[in-house]
C-alpha positions in Angstrom: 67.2 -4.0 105.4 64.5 -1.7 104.0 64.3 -2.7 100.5 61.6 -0.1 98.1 61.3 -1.6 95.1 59.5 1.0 92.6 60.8 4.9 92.7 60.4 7.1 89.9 63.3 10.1 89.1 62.4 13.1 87.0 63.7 10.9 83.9 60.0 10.3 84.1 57.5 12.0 85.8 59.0 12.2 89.2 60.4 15.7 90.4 63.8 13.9 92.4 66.9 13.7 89.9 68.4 10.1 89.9 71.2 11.2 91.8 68.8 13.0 94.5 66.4 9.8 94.7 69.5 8.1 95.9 70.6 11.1 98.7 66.7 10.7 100.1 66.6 7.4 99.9 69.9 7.7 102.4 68.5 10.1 104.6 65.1 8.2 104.8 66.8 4.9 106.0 66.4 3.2 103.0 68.6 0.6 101.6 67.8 -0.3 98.6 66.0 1.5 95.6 64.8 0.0 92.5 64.5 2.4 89.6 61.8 2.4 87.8 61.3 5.3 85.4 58.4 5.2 82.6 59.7 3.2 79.3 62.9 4.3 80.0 66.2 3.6 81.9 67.9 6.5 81.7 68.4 7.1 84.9 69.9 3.9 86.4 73.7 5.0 85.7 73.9 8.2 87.8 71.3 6.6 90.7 73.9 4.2 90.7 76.7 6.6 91.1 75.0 8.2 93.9 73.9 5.3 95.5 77.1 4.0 95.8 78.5 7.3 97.0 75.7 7.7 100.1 75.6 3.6 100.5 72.5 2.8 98.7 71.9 -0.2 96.3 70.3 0.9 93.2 68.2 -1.6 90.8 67.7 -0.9 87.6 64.5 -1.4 86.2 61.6 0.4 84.0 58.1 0.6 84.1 56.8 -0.6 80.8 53.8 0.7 79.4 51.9 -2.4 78.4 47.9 -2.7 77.5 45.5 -6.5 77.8 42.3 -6.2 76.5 42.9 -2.2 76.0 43.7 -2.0 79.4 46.4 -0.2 80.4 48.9 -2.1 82.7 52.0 -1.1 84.3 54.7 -3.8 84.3 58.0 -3.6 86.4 61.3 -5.0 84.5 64.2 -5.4 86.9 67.6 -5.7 85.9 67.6 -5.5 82.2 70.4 -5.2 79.8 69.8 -1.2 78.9 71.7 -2.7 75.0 69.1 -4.9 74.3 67.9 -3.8 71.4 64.7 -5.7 70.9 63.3 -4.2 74.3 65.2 -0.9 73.9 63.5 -0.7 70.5 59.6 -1.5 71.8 60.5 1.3 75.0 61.4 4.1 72.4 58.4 3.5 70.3 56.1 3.8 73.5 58.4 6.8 74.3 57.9 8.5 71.0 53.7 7.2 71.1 54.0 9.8 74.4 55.6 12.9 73.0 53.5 12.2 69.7 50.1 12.9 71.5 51.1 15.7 73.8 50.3 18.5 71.3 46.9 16.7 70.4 46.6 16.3 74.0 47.2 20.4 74.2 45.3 21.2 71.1 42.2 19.1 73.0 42.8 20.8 76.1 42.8 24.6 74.4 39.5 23.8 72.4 38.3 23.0 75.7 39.2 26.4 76.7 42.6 26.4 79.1 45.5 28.7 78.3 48.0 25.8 77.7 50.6 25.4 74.9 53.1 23.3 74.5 56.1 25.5 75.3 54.0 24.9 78.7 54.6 20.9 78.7 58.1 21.2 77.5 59.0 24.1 80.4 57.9 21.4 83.5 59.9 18.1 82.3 63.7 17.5 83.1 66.1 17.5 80.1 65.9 13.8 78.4 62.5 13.3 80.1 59.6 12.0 77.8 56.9 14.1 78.1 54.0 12.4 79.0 50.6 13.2 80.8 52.3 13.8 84.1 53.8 17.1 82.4 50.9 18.0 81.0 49.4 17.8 84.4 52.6 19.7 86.0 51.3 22.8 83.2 48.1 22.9 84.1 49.1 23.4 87.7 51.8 25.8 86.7 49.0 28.1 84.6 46.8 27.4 87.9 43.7 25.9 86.0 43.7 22.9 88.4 45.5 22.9 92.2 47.7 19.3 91.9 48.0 16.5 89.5 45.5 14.7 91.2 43.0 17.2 90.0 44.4 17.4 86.5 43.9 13.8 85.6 40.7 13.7 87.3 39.0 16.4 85.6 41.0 17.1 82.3 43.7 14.4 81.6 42.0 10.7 82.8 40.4 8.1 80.4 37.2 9.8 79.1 38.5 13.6 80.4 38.6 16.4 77.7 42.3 16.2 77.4 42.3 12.4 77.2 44.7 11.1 74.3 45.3 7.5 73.6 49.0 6.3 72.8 50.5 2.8 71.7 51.6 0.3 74.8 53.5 -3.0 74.3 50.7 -5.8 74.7 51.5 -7.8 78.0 52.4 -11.0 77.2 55.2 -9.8 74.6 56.1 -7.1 77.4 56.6 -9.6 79.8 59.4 -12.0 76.9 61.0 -8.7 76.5 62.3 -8.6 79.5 62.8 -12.2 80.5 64.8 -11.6 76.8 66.8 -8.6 77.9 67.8 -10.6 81.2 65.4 -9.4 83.6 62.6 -10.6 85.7 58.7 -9.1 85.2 56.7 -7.8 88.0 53.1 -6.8 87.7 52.7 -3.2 89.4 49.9 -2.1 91.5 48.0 -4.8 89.2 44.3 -3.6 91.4 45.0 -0.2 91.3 44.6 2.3 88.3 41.6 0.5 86.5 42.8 -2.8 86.3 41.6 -5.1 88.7 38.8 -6.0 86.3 41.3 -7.4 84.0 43.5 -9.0 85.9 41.9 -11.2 87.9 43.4 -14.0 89.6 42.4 -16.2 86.9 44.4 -13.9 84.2 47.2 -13.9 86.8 47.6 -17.2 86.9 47.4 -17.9 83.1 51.0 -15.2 82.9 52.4 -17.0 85.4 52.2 -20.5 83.4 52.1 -19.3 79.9 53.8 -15.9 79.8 56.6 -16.5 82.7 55.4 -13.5 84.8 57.8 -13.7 88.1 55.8 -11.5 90.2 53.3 -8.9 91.2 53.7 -5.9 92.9 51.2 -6.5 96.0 52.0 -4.5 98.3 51.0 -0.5 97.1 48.9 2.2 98.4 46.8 1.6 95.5 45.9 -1.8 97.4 43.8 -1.9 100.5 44.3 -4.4 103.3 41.5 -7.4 101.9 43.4 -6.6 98.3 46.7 -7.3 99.4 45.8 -10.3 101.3 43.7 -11.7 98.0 47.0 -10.6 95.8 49.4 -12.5 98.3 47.4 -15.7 98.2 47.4 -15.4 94.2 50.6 -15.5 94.2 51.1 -18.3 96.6 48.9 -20.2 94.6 51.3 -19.5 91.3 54.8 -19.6 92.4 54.4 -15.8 92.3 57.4 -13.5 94.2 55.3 -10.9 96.2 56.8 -7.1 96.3 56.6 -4.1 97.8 57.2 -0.6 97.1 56.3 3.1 97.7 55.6 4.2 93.9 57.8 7.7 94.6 57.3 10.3 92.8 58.7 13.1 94.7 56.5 15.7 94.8 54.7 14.5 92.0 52.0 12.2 94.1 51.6 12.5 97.4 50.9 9.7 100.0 54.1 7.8 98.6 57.2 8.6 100.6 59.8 6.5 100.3 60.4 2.9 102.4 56.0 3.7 103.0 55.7 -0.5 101.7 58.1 -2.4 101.2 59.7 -5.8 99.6 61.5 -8.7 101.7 65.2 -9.3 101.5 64.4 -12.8 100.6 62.6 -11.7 97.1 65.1 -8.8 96.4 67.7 -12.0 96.6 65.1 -14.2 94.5 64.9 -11.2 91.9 69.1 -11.0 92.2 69.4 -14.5 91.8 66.8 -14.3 88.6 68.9 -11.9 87.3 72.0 -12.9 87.6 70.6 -16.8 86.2 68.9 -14.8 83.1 72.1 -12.3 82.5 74.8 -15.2 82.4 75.9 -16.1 78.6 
Protein backbone atom coordinates (compact mmCIF):
# COMPACT_ATOMS: atom_id res chain seq x y z
CA UNK A 1 0.00 0.00 0.00
CA UNK A 2 1.51 3.35 -0.99
CA UNK A 3 0.37 5.61 1.75
CA UNK A 4 1.38 9.90 1.06
CA UNK A 5 0.55 11.48 3.88
CA UNK A 6 0.79 15.39 3.14
CA UNK A 7 -0.77 16.81 -0.31
CA UNK A 8 -1.93 20.15 -0.76
CA UNK A 9 -5.17 21.04 -3.25
CA UNK A 10 -5.69 24.54 -4.64
CA UNK A 11 -7.89 25.16 -1.30
CA UNK A 12 -4.36 26.24 -0.45
CA UNK A 13 -1.66 26.97 -2.49
CA UNK A 14 -1.55 23.89 -4.54
CA UNK A 15 -2.71 24.12 -8.31
CA UNK A 16 -4.67 20.38 -8.23
CA UNK A 17 -8.51 20.78 -7.13
CA UNK A 18 -9.48 18.32 -4.32
CA UNK A 19 -11.27 16.29 -6.58
CA UNK A 20 -8.12 16.18 -9.19
CA UNK A 21 -5.55 15.37 -6.24
CA UNK A 22 -7.59 12.28 -5.76
CA UNK A 23 -7.77 11.31 -9.90
CA UNK A 24 -3.59 11.71 -9.76
CA UNK A 25 -3.23 10.18 -6.82
CA UNK A 26 -5.09 7.06 -8.79
CA UNK A 27 -3.24 7.29 -11.78
CA UNK A 28 0.16 7.63 -9.86
CA UNK A 29 -0.52 4.29 -7.89
CA UNK A 30 -1.19 5.85 -4.85
CA UNK A 31 -3.40 4.61 -2.22
CA UNK A 32 -3.88 6.78 0.18
CA UNK A 33 -3.78 10.61 0.43
CA UNK A 34 -3.86 12.71 3.44
CA UNK A 35 -5.11 16.22 2.91
CA UNK A 36 -3.45 18.77 4.12
CA UNK A 37 -4.39 22.17 2.96
CA UNK A 38 -2.99 25.47 4.88
CA UNK A 39 -5.33 26.37 8.05
CA UNK A 40 -8.01 25.05 6.33
CA UNK A 41 -10.08 21.89 5.57
CA UNK A 42 -12.07 22.81 3.02
CA UNK A 43 -11.20 20.48 0.73
CA UNK A 44 -11.50 17.09 2.55
CA UNK A 45 -15.32 16.57 1.49
CA UNK A 46 -15.05 16.59 -2.32
CA UNK A 47 -11.20 14.67 -2.07
CA UNK A 48 -13.29 12.30 -0.38
CA UNK A 49 -15.88 12.08 -3.00
CA UNK A 50 -13.38 11.52 -5.57
CA UNK A 51 -11.40 9.32 -3.74
CA UNK A 52 -13.93 7.06 -3.27
CA UNK A 53 -15.12 7.28 -6.78
CA UNK A 54 -11.32 6.33 -8.39
CA UNK A 55 -10.54 3.94 -5.09
CA UNK A 56 -8.43 6.23 -3.08
CA UNK A 57 -8.57 6.76 0.77
CA UNK A 58 -8.57 10.33 1.65
CA UNK A 59 -7.42 11.76 5.21
CA UNK A 60 -8.49 14.73 6.31
CA UNK A 61 -6.06 16.85 7.85
CA UNK A 62 -4.66 20.64 7.83
CA UNK A 63 -1.51 22.13 8.04
CA UNK A 64 -1.64 24.59 10.91
CA UNK A 65 0.31 27.57 10.95
CA UNK A 66 2.01 27.56 14.28
CA UNK A 67 5.18 29.73 15.54
CA UNK A 68 7.94 28.65 18.87
CA UNK A 69 10.19 31.12 19.70
CA UNK A 70 8.98 33.32 16.45
CA UNK A 71 9.77 30.46 14.44
CA UNK A 72 7.52 29.47 12.11
CA UNK A 73 6.49 25.78 12.21
CA UNK A 74 4.24 23.76 10.16
CA UNK A 75 2.16 21.16 12.12
CA UNK A 76 0.08 18.36 10.42
CA UNK A 77 -3.49 17.64 12.25
CA UNK A 78 -5.07 14.44 10.92
CA UNK A 79 -8.50 13.59 11.32
CA UNK A 80 -10.07 16.43 13.00
CA UNK A 81 -13.66 17.22 13.63
CA UNK A 82 -13.99 20.16 10.79
CA UNK A 83 -17.18 21.53 13.73
CA UNK A 84 -14.91 21.98 16.31
CA UNK A 85 -15.20 25.28 17.00
CA UNK A 86 -12.33 26.06 19.27
CA UNK A 87 -9.74 24.80 16.49
CA UNK A 88 -12.02 26.05 13.60
CA UNK A 89 -11.99 29.35 15.31
CA UNK A 90 -7.91 29.68 15.89
CA UNK A 91 -7.60 28.29 11.73
CA UNK A 92 -9.90 31.32 10.56
CA UNK A 93 -7.98 33.78 12.56
CA UNK A 94 -4.62 32.51 10.96
CA UNK A 95 -6.72 32.52 7.69
CA UNK A 96 -7.87 36.10 8.02
CA UNK A 97 -3.94 37.17 9.57
CA UNK A 98 -3.11 35.85 5.67
CA UNK A 99 -5.54 37.79 3.55
CA UNK A 100 -4.96 40.79 6.05
CA UNK A 101 -1.27 41.27 4.94
CA UNK A 102 -1.49 40.48 1.30
CA UNK A 103 -2.18 44.21 0.26
CA UNK A 104 0.72 45.33 2.71
CA UNK A 105 2.63 42.61 1.20
CA UNK A 106 1.60 44.29 -2.46
CA UNK A 107 1.86 47.86 -1.28
CA UNK A 108 5.80 46.64 -0.09
CA UNK A 109 6.30 44.96 -3.21
CA UNK A 110 5.14 48.16 -5.54
CA UNK A 111 7.34 50.63 -3.39
CA UNK A 112 9.90 48.24 -4.28
CA UNK A 113 9.18 48.88 -7.83
CA UNK A 114 7.07 45.61 -9.41
CA UNK A 115 3.89 46.19 -11.30
CA UNK A 116 1.76 44.09 -8.87
CA UNK A 117 -1.71 44.93 -7.47
CA UNK A 118 -3.87 42.99 -5.76
CA UNK A 119 -6.44 42.27 -8.42
CA UNK A 120 -3.10 40.27 -9.41
CA UNK A 121 -3.15 38.02 -6.11
CA UNK A 122 -6.80 37.65 -6.15
CA UNK A 123 -6.74 36.49 -10.19
CA UNK A 124 -4.09 33.33 -9.31
CA UNK A 125 -6.06 31.63 -6.19
CA UNK A 126 -9.03 29.13 -6.59
CA UNK A 127 -12.44 30.38 -5.38
CA UNK A 128 -12.51 29.85 -1.34
CA UNK A 129 -8.73 29.72 -1.31
CA UNK A 130 -6.95 32.01 1.36
CA UNK A 131 -4.66 34.05 -0.30
CA UNK A 132 -1.48 33.72 1.04
CA UNK A 133 2.32 34.24 -0.10
CA UNK A 134 2.06 31.38 -2.48
CA UNK A 135 -0.41 33.62 -4.59
CA UNK A 136 1.48 36.37 -4.28
CA UNK A 137 4.36 34.43 -5.64
CA UNK A 138 1.94 32.82 -8.49
CA UNK A 139 1.51 37.05 -9.57
CA UNK A 140 4.71 37.76 -9.71
CA UNK A 141 5.35 34.92 -12.08
CA UNK A 142 2.15 35.77 -13.97
CA UNK A 143 3.52 39.70 -14.44
CA UNK A 144 6.95 37.81 -15.33
CA UNK A 145 9.11 39.76 -12.68
CA UNK A 146 10.48 36.44 -11.31
CA UNK A 147 10.49 32.84 -13.50
CA UNK A 148 8.87 30.29 -10.56
CA UNK A 149 7.91 30.54 -6.96
CA UNK A 150 11.07 29.38 -5.99
CA UNK A 151 12.57 32.64 -7.18
CA UNK A 152 9.73 34.81 -5.76
CA UNK A 153 10.26 33.85 -2.20
CA UNK A 154 13.89 33.87 -2.59
CA UNK A 155 14.29 37.20 -3.77
CA UNK A 156 10.99 39.23 -2.96
CA UNK A 157 8.63 37.12 -0.62
CA UNK A 158 11.16 35.12 2.13
CA UNK A 159 11.87 36.32 5.74
CA UNK A 160 14.00 39.52 5.37
CA UNK A 161 12.92 39.92 1.37
CA UNK A 162 11.28 43.28 0.28
CA UNK A 163 7.88 41.87 0.17
CA UNK A 164 8.29 40.04 3.53
CA UNK A 165 5.00 40.57 5.76
CA UNK A 166 4.65 38.95 9.14
CA UNK A 167 1.10 37.35 10.04
CA UNK A 168 -0.24 35.83 13.49
CA UNK A 169 0.42 31.78 13.85
CA UNK A 170 -1.15 29.57 16.62
CA UNK A 171 1.92 29.06 19.22
CA UNK A 172 2.80 25.29 19.10
CA UNK A 173 2.07 23.78 22.15
CA UNK A 174 -1.69 25.20 22.04
CA UNK A 175 -1.61 24.11 18.26
CA UNK A 176 -0.74 20.83 19.14
CA UNK A 177 -4.25 20.53 22.30
CA UNK A 178 -6.22 21.88 19.50
CA UNK A 179 -6.14 19.14 17.71
CA UNK A 180 -5.69 16.31 20.12
CA UNK A 181 -9.14 18.56 21.28
CA UNK A 182 -10.78 18.37 17.94
CA UNK A 183 -10.04 14.50 17.85
CA UNK A 184 -7.06 14.34 15.88
CA UNK A 185 -3.44 13.33 16.23
CA UNK A 186 -0.40 16.12 15.66
CA UNK A 187 2.45 15.54 13.41
CA UNK A 188 5.39 17.79 13.14
CA UNK A 189 6.07 18.55 9.22
CA UNK A 190 9.29 18.77 7.62
CA UNK A 191 10.37 19.90 11.28
CA UNK A 192 14.51 20.43 9.59
CA UNK A 193 13.39 21.92 6.69
CA UNK A 194 12.21 25.66 6.12
CA UNK A 195 14.35 27.35 9.02
CA UNK A 196 13.59 25.27 11.75
CA UNK A 197 15.92 22.83 12.60
CA UNK A 198 17.51 25.33 15.02
CA UNK A 199 14.52 25.34 17.01
CA UNK A 200 13.54 22.13 17.09
CA UNK A 201 16.03 20.18 18.23
CA UNK A 202 15.75 16.89 19.50
CA UNK A 203 15.78 18.13 22.92
CA UNK A 204 12.55 20.49 22.10
CA UNK A 205 11.18 17.38 20.42
CA UNK A 206 11.24 15.45 23.05
CA UNK A 207 9.94 18.05 25.69
CA UNK A 208 6.30 18.07 22.99
CA UNK A 209 6.31 14.62 23.04
CA UNK A 210 6.10 14.44 27.10
CA UNK A 211 4.49 17.75 27.85
CA UNK A 212 2.51 18.85 24.80
CA UNK A 213 1.35 15.12 23.47
CA UNK A 214 2.92 15.66 20.01
CA UNK A 215 2.21 12.03 18.27
CA UNK A 216 4.63 12.37 15.50
CA UNK A 217 7.02 14.05 13.11
CA UNK A 218 6.93 14.13 9.69
CA UNK A 219 10.62 12.54 8.94
CA UNK A 220 10.65 11.52 5.88
CA UNK A 221 10.50 14.89 3.25
CA UNK A 222 12.66 16.18 0.53
CA UNK A 223 13.37 18.96 2.77
CA UNK A 224 15.44 16.13 4.88
CA UNK A 225 18.65 14.71 3.61
CA UNK A 226 19.63 11.12 4.33
CA UNK A 227 21.93 11.85 7.87
CA UNK A 228 18.58 14.10 8.81
CA UNK A 229 16.25 11.55 8.45
CA UNK A 230 18.21 9.01 10.13
CA UNK A 231 18.87 11.59 13.27
CA UNK A 232 14.82 12.42 12.97
CA UNK A 233 13.94 8.56 13.08
CA UNK A 234 16.09 7.86 16.16
CA UNK A 235 14.37 11.04 17.85
CA UNK A 236 11.46 9.63 17.56
CA UNK A 237 12.44 6.20 18.64
CA UNK A 238 13.75 7.62 21.56
CA UNK A 239 10.06 9.40 22.39
CA UNK A 240 7.43 7.10 21.45
CA UNK A 241 7.33 9.27 18.30
CA UNK A 242 5.15 7.74 15.02
CA UNK A 243 7.54 8.44 12.05
CA UNK A 244 5.77 9.65 8.56
CA UNK A 245 6.25 10.20 5.26
CA UNK A 246 5.02 12.20 2.52
CA UNK A 247 5.64 14.07 -0.72
CA UNK A 248 4.45 17.78 0.28
CA UNK A 249 2.38 18.02 -3.35
CA UNK A 250 1.75 20.93 -4.52
CA UNK A 251 0.98 20.35 -8.13
CA UNK A 252 2.66 22.53 -10.12
CA UNK A 253 3.22 24.80 -7.35
CA UNK A 254 6.82 23.25 -6.15
CA UNK A 255 8.50 21.06 -8.07
CA UNK A 256 10.62 17.99 -6.91
CA UNK A 257 7.36 16.74 -4.97
CA UNK A 258 5.41 14.31 -7.03
CA UNK A 259 3.18 12.38 -5.47
CA UNK A 260 4.02 8.68 -3.53
CA UNK A 261 8.09 10.47 -3.93
CA UNK A 262 8.26 9.43 0.36
CA UNK A 263 6.19 7.80 1.90
CA UNK A 264 4.41 6.61 5.44
CA UNK A 265 4.12 2.84 6.65
CA UNK A 266 0.79 1.04 6.73
CA UNK A 267 1.53 0.32 10.32
CA UNK A 268 1.50 4.19 11.33
CA UNK A 269 -1.33 5.18 8.94
CA UNK A 270 -3.27 2.31 11.24
CA UNK A 271 -1.51 3.89 14.44
CA UNK A 272 -2.83 7.44 13.30
CA UNK A 273 -6.54 5.51 12.43
CA UNK A 274 -6.48 3.87 15.54
CA UNK A 275 -5.56 7.49 17.36
CA UNK A 276 -8.33 8.78 15.67
CA UNK A 277 -10.83 6.74 15.97
CA UNK A 278 -9.69 6.43 20.22
CA UNK A 279 -9.79 10.48 20.31
CA UNK A 280 -13.18 10.79 18.10
CA UNK A 281 -15.26 8.28 20.29
CA UNK A 282 -17.78 10.16 22.76
Amino acid sequence: MVIDLHVHSNMSDGTDTPAELARAAALGGVDVIGLCDHDTMAGVPQATRAGAACGVAVLGGVEASTALGGVTVHLLGYGCDPADAALSAALARVRSAREQRVPLMVDALQRAGLPITVEDVRATAARGATLGRPHVADALVAIRAVADRREAFDVWLDQGKPGYVGHYRIPLDRGIALIHEAGGVAVLAHPWGHGTRGVLTGGIIASLARDAGLDGIEAFHNDHDAAARRELTAIAEANELLVTGSSDYHGLGKTGHPLGCNTTSEWVYDAILALISMRRTP
